[in-house]
N, C-alpha and C positions, 0 to 999 in steps of 0.2 A: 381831528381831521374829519372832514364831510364824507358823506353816504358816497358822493358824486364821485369825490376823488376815488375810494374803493370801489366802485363802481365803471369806471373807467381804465384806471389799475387792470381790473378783472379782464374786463376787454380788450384793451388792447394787447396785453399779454395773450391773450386767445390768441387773436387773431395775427400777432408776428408769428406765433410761434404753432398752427393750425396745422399748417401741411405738414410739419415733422409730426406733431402729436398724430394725426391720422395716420400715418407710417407707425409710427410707435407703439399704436393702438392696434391695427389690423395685424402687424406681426405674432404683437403681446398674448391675441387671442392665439394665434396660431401655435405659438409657443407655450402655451397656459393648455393646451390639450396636447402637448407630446409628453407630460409626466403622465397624466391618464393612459394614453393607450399604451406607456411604458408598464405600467405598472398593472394592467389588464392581462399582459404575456403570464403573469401567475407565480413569478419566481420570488415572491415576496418566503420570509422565511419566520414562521411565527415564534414567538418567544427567544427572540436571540439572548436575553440576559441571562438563559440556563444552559446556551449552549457553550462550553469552553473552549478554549484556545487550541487546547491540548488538545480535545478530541479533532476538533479540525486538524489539526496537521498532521494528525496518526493518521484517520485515514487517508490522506490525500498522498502521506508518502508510501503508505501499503497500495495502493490506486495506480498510482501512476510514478516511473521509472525517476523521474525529474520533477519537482515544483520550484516555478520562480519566482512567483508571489502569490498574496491575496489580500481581495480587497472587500469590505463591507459598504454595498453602497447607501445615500440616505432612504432609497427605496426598500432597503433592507434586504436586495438581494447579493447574496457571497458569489463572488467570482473570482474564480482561480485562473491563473497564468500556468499552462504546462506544458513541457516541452516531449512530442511525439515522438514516435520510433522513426519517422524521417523527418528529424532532427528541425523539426517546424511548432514556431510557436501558436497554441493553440487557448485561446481566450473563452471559457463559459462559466454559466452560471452551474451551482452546483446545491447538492444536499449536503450542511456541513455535516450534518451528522454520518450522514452514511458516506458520502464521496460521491453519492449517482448523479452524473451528468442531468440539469434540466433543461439544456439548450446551450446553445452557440451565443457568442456573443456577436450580431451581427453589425453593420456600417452604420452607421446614422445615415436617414432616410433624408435626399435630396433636401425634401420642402424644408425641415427643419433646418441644416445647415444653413440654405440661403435665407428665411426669417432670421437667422439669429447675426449672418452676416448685415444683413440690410439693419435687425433691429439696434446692433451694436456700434457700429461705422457706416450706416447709409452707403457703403462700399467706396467710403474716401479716406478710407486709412486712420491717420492721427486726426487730418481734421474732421471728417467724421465722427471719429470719439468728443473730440472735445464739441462738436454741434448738439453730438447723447447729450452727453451731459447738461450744456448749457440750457437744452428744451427740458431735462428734468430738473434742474433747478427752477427755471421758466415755472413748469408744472407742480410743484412746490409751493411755488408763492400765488399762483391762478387758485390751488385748494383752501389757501389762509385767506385770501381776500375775500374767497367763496363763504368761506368759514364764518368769517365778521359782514357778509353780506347775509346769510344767511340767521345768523343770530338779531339781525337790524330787523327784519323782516317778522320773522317769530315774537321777539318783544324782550330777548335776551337769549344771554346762553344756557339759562336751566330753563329754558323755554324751546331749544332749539327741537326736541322731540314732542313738542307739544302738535296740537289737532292742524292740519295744512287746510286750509281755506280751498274749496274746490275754484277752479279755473280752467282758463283751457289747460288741454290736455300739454304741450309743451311746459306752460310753465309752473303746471303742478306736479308732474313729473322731474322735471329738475328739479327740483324742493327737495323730492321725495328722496330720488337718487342720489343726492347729494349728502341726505345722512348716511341711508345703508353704505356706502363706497365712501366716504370720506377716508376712514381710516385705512382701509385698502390705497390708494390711490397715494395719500401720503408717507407710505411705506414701499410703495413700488418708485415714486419721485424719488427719496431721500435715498434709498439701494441706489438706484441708478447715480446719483450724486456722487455716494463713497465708492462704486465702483468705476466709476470713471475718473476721477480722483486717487485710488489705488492703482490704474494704467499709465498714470500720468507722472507716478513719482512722488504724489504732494502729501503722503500719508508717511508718520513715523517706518524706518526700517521695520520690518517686521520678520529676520532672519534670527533662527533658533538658535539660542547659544546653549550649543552642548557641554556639558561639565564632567569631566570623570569621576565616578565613582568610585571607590576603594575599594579594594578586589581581597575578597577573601584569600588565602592560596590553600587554606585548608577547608574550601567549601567542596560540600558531598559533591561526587559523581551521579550521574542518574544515566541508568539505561536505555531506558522508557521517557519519551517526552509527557506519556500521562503523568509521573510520579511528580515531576519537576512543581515546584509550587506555584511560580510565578506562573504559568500557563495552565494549569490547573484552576486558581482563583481569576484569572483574569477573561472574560467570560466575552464573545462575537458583540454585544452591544457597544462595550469600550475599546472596540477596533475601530479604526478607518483604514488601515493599510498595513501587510505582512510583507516587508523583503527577507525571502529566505538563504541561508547561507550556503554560497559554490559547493561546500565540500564538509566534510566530516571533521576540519581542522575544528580545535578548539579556539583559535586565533579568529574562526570567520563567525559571524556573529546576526542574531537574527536581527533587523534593523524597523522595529514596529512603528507605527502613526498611532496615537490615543487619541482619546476624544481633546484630551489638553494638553499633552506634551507627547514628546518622541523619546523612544530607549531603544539600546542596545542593548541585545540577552545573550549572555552565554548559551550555547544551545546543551552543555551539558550539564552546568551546574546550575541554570535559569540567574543568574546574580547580574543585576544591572551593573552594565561595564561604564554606559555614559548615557546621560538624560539631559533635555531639557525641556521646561514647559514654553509653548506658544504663546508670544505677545498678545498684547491684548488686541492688537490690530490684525493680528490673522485670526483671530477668533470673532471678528466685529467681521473682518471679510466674508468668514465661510457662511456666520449667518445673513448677512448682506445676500449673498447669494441664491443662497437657500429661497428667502423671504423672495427677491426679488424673479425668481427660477419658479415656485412650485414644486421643484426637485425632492421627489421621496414624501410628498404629503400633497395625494388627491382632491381634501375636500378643499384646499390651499390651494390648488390650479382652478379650480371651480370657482371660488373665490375672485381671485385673478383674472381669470376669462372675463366675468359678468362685470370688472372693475374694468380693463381693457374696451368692454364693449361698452360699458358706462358712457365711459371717454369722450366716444365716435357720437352716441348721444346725445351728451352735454354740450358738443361741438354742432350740433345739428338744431337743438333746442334756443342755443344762445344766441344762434344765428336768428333763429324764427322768432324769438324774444325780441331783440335788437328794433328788427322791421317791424314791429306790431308795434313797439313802443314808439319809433321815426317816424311813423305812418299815423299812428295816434294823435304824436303830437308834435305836427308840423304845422307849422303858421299859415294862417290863411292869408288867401293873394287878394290884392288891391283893399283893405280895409280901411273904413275912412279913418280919418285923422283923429285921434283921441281927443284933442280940444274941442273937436263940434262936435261928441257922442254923449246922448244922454245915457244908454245904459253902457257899461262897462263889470265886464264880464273877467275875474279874476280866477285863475287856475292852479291849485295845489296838487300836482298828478306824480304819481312814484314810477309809477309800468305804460302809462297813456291812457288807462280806461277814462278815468276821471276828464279827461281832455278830450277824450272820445264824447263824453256824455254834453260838456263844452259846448262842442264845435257842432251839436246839433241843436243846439238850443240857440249857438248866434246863427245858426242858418232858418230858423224860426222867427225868431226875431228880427231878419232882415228882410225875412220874405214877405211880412208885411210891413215893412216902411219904417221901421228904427231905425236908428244909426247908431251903427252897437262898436264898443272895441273888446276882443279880445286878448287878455295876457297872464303874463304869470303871476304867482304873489310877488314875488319877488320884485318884480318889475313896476310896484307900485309906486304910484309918483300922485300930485295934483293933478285934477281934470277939472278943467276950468268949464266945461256945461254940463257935466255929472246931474243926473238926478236920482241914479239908481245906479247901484254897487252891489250882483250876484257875485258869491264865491262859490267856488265847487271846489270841494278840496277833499281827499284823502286823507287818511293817518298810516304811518310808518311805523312798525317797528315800538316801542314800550311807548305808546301816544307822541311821539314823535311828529312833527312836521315832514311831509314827502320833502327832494333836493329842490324843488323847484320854487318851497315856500319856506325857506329856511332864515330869509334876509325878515320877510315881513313884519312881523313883532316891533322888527328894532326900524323899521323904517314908517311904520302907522302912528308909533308914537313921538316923528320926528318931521310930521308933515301934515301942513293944516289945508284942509278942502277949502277951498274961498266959497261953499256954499252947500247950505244942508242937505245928506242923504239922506234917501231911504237904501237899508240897506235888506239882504236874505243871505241866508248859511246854508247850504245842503252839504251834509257830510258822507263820505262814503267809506263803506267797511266793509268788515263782516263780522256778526255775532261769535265766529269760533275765536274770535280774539277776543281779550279781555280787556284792553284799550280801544274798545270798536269806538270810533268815532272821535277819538281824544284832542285830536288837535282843534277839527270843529267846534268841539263845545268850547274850548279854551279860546278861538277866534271869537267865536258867536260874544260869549261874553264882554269879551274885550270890546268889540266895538259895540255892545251894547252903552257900556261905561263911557263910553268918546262925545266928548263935546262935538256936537255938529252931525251924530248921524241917528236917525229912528229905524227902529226895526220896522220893516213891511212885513215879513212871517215868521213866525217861530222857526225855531234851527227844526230842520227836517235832516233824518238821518236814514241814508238806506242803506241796504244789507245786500252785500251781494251782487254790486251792480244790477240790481233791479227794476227791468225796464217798465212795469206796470206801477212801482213806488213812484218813480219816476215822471212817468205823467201825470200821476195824479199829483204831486207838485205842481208841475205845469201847469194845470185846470186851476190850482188856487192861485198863482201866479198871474195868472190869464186874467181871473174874474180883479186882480189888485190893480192890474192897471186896465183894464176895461179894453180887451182886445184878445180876440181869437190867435195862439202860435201854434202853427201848424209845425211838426214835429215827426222827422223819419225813424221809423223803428228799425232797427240793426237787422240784419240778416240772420236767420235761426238756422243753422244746418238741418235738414229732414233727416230724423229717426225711422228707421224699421221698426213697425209693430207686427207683433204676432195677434195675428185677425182669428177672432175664435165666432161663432156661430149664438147668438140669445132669440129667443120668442118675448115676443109680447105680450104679455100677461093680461096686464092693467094699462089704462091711461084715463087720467081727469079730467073731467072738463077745465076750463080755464075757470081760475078765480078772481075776485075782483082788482087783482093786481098782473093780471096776465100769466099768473104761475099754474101749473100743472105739475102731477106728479106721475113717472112712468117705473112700471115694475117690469122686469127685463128677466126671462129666465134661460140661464144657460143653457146648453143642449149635451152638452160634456163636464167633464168632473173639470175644474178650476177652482187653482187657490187663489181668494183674493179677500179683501176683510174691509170693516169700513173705517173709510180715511182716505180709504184707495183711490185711483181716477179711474175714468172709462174714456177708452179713446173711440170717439165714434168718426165719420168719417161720410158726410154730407155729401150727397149726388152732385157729380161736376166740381165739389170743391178741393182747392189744392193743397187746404190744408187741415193742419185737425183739429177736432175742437173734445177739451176735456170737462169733466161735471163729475164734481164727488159723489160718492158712492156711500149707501145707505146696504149696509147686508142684512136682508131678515131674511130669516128661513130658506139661507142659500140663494136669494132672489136678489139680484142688485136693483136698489129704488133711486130712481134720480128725483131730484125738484129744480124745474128747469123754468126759468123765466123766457116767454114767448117776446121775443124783439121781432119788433113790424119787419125789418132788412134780415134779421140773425139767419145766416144759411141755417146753423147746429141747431137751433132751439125750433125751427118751423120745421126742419126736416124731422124731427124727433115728431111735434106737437102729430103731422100728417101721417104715424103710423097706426097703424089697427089692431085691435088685439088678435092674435095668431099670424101676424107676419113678423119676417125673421130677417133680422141685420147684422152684419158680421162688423165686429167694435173687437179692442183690445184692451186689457188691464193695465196698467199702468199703475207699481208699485210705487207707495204714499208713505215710506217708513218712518218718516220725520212725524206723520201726524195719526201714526193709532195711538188709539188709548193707552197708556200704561196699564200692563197688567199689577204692577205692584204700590199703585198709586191706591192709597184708601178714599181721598178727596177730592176731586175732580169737578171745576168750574166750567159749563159750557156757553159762551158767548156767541151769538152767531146775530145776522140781520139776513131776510131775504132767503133766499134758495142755500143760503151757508150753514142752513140747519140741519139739511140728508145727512152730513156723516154722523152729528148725533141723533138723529134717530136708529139709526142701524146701533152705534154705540150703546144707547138705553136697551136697546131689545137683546144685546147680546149680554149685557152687566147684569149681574145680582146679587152682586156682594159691594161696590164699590158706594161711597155717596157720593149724589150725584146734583149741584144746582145749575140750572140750565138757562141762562139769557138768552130774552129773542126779541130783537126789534122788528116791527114792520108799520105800516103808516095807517090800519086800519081794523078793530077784531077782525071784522071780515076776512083780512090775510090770513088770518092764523086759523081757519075754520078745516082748511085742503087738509093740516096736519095732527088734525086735534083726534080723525081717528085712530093714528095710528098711535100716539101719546096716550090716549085712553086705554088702548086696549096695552100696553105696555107696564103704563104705571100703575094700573088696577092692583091698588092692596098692598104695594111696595111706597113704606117708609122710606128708604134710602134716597128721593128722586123727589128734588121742588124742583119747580119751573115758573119764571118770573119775567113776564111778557111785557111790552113796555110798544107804546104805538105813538108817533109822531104827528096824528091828525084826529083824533078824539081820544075822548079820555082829560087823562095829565097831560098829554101829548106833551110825550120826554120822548128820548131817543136811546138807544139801550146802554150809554155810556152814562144815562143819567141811572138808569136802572142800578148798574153795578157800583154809581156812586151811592145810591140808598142803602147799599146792601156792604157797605165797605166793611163791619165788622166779623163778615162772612168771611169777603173775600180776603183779608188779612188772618185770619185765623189759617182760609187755608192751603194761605205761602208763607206761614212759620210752620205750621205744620210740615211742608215739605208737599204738599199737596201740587196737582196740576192745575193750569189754567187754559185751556186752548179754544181758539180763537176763530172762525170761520166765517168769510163773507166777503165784504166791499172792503178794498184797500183803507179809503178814506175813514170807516169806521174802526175800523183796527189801528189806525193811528191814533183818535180819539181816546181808544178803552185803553189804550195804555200813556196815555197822558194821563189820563183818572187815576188809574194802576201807581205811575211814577209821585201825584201829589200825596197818596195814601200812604207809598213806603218812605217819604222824607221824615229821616229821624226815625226811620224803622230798628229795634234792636239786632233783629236777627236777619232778616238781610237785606240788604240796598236793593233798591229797582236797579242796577247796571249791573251788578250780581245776578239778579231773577232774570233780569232780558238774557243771561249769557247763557242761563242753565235748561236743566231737561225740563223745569220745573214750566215752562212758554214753549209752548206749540200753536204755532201759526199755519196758515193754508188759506187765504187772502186774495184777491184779485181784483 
């Protein structure tokens, strides 16, 4: 059965069954906080397994003139039934041991009643029960579809607690809450199932069948109910309920609740007159209840509440899912006709990002004068003016194909182009899976193998829905068919920063590549380390612009390339040493240094070199070999004295500079390919590799990376891309 179908399943079960589950939800909370503030009144009674039968009833008949019952609740507080000197029944909790009154047993309080009326029958009687019920079975089967949607998504079911791929906040939340509350949620559904099902009739009889027991007639008398054995050994934890007897006859008989069966006691000689144990179905009932109540177990309402409130959530989130996913990916209006489109633009999308990323790339491509068609994989067919075949596809679940590209395989190799492609793969993931990119690569190849189609670029894979990977696709794309595609960047919600105050220290002149370096000194104690970002914040501009961070001596150093237009980089280049700009930190955890790492490879091109320089001046124990490309020595002049004064006399730290316009003029992906017995040493060793600079070159250094570890013993480059052992920070 397809993803689509469980997926659909899921939804529209929501959505019949919505307005009950919100009712069912808002009450659940309300009633998941009445055992709490029950059980806050204080009359809980500790150690009932040592208090006895016997003593309870001594004193309660030394206490008071008459007792009619007692009862042990699952809160654990004793309440006795007793009749006053004006002959009025009077209900409290009690000390068993002593007899002291600790309160009244008071009415249940309005709200509760009517939650529990509304949560039980919607206040329509029988057919309100049976509507319970049928929304908890409803909600039963919305948690199992979730269940096997959510195992699809992760990459199996011993996968389902595995790392959640950040997203928006809706639908990484759902993820999340949908493990911690699964089990809750499935056990409040299936309660509600058996007990609206035990209202109904449909459960085996469950009436005790008493059996007489054979009566001594020469068993002891006992004076005292302490001596009596049976109530003596039988101890307030294996009570549920005491009927005491009218009168002093030995004919009237105490009539007790156990925890599994009901007896009858002689009250003189304690000898069971008549027992029987409780079916298995009143015993599946009371804990039904219990489970589905919170009754007499606090951290179990707590539980309940946060699963109730889950609910309203998940109901809130699937909604917000739903439309992002419609919205995503809805077809675009007036498209021309697939038989006169040279490019055709194929979509493998699970959630709609991927069909987000799509539909702005044909709106790029139409905006200068292509004639593009968009569709799904699925939907693939012959296009009789085809010259170019982009795919943009997702992976699902254990490398899986998303719903929308699940036909394609069986229909690529069942349908001949009447004329040769050029075709491109961009895959989309995320590195915290371990199938990042799987169906792509699996596509990619295939039509590599296909009569009638040539690759235009190697399969590009982004992480993370990555709008700067992204374009820079684009740019190679652009320069393959020799035409500018102009390309809208998504909307970024604006973040709060916390603005702190730095002085000017230092600043460089420009070097012969427009770069400058500026040392920036706090004015207050801040923690920040290098890797980190600094959000600075451009006179008149609306947005922020960030530059890694170099920490020496508590001083954050940036290397900032001077762009003719760049608001960030001229408004920095224009300060003076002792004026003072309020910027915020902006933690980078993904890319400090390992402190436990012995080996450490630094790659960088251009201004991506600041965070290791703060990194070499803070290391002294680590090794450390350090890549840098730039297009001329002269670049590398701005940095040479702070690397100087650093590496003076320290062993642990080469650095291997590589310049693209004199020299060898290699590029630092050629550098790290000279040096490959380095850098394989050390990723078996377990060592790190991280990364820093221009997008486009970091996709290079691990192309290099990827031919170096084919037929690696100890671990594959899709292993290393997945692990701590790759630390990127890229742009």
């Amino acid at each position: 059965m397809t993803i689509s179908i469980w997926r659909y399943s899921h939804l529209t079960l929501a959505l019949v069954s919505s307005l009950f589950l919100i009712v069912a939800s808002v009450t659940g909370i309300i009633l998941a906080i009445e055992p709490m503030s029950y059980q806050a009144k204080g009359y809980a009674v500790e150690n009932l397994e040592e208090v006895s039968l016997a003593t309870t009833i001594e004193v309660l008949k030394n206490s008071y003139d008459e007792v009619l019952g007692l009862e042990v609740e699952a809160s654990e507080f004793v309440k006795a039934s007793v009749l006053t000197m004006e002959m009025e029944t009077l209900d409290m909790y009690i000390n068993p041991i002593t007899g002291e009154q600790l309160g009244t047993v008071e009415e249940r309080p309005y709200i509760y009643t009517f939650a529990t009326n509304l949560h039980r029958s919607l206040f329509l009687k029988s057919i309100g029960r049976f509507m319970v019920g049928l929304i908890s079975l409803l909600l039963l089967i919305i948690a199992f579809t979730g269940l096997l949607l959510l195992a699809k998504r992760q990459g199996g079911f011993f996968k389902v607690f595995s790392k959640v791929q950040k997203d928006y906040f809706e639908l990484r939340y759902h993820v999340v809450l949908s493990r911690w509350f699964f089990v809750p949620i499935v056990i409040l559904a299936f309660t509600g199932v058996y007990l609206s099902a035990e209202k109904f009739n449909l459960l085996p009889e469950a009436e005790v069948q008493q059996k007489e027991q054979a009566v001594n007639k020469t068993a002891q008398h006992y004076e005292n109910i302490t001596d009596i054995p049976f109530f003596r050994e039988t101890t307030l934890a294996d009570v549920r309920q005491v009927e005491f007897p009218f009168s002093d006859d030995p004919e009237e008989y105490y009539l007790i609740a156990l925890q599994h069966r009901e007896v009858e006691v002689n009250q003189q000689t304690g000898e069971i007159v008549r027992s029987g144990n409780y079916p298995f179905v009143t015993l599946a009932s009371r804990l039904s209840l219990e489970l589905h109540t919170g009754e007499g177990n606090v951290l179990w309402s707590i539980v309940l509440l946060l699963a109730s409130a889950s609910m309203l959530f998940f109901m809130y989130s699937g909604f917000v899912m739903t439309l992002k996913r419609r919205k995503k990916g809805k077809r675009i209006a007036q498209m021309a006709d697939k038989e006169e489109c040279e490019f055709i633009i194929l979509v493998g999308s699970e959630n709609g990002a991927t069909f987000d990323f799509a539909q702005r790339f044909y709106n790029g491509l139409t905006q200068v004068g292509k004639k593009v068609y968009l569709t799904e994989l699925n939907k693939y067919t012959a296009y009789a003016n085809a010259k170019q075949i982009i795919v943009f596809t997702s992976t699902y679940g254990k490398g899986e194909p998303p719903t929308n590209a699940r036909k394609f395989l069986t229909l690529f190799s069942s349908i001949q182009q009447p004329n040769t492609i050029n075709f491109s793969v961009v895959g989309f993931g995320s590195l915290d899976y371990p199938d990042y990119c799987e169906f792509a690569i699996e596509l990619d190849g295939l039509m590599k193998l296909a009569t009638g189609f040539k690759q235009q670029l190697p399969l590009f894979k982004i992480n993370k829905s990555d709008f700067d990977s992204f374009e820079l696709w684009i740019n190679q794309f652009a320069e393959e068919v020799q035409c500018n595609i102009p390309v809208e960047r998504p909307l970024i919600k604006k973040r709060k920063y916390k603005k702190v105050a730095f002085d000017v220290v230092e600043r460089t002149d420009l070097n012969v590549d427009d770069t400058f370096l500026l040392r920036l000194q706090p004015t207050a104690h801040i923690e920040f380390t290098s890797g980190d970002l600094l959000a600075i914040f451009p006179t008149n501009a609306d947005t922020v612009r960030q530059y890694s961070i170099a920490k020496i001596n508590n001083d954050v150093l940036l290397s900032v390339k001077k762009h003719e237009m760049g608001r960030g980089s001229n408004y920095l280049f224009n300060l003076n040493v002792g004026d003072t700009i309020k910027a915020a930190i902006d933690s980078n955890m993904h890319f400090h240094l390992p402190e436990n790492s012995k080996n450490t490879i630094f790659i960088s091109n251009g201004t991506g070199i600041a965070p290791f320089l703060g990194m070499i001046s803070e290391n002294t124990t680590q090794n450390i070999a350090m890549f840098w490309g730039g297009r001329e020595k002269a670049s590398m002049e701005i940095y040479n004295s702070v690397l100087e004064r650093e590496i003076l006399n320290r062993k642990n730290i080469h650095v291997f500079t590589s310049f693209s316009r004199e020299g060898k003029k290699q590029y630092v992906q050629d550098a790290v390919l000279a040096q490959k017995d380095l850098v394989l040493e050390t990723i078996n060793l377990g060592g790190t590799i991280m990364i820093c600079g221009s997008l486009a070159m970091q996709h290079n250094v691990l192309d290099v990376i990827e031919k170096l570890l084919v037929g690696n013993q100890t671990i594959s480059f899709e292993a290393f891309e997945q692990s701590e052992q790759l630390k990127t920070d890229c742009y």
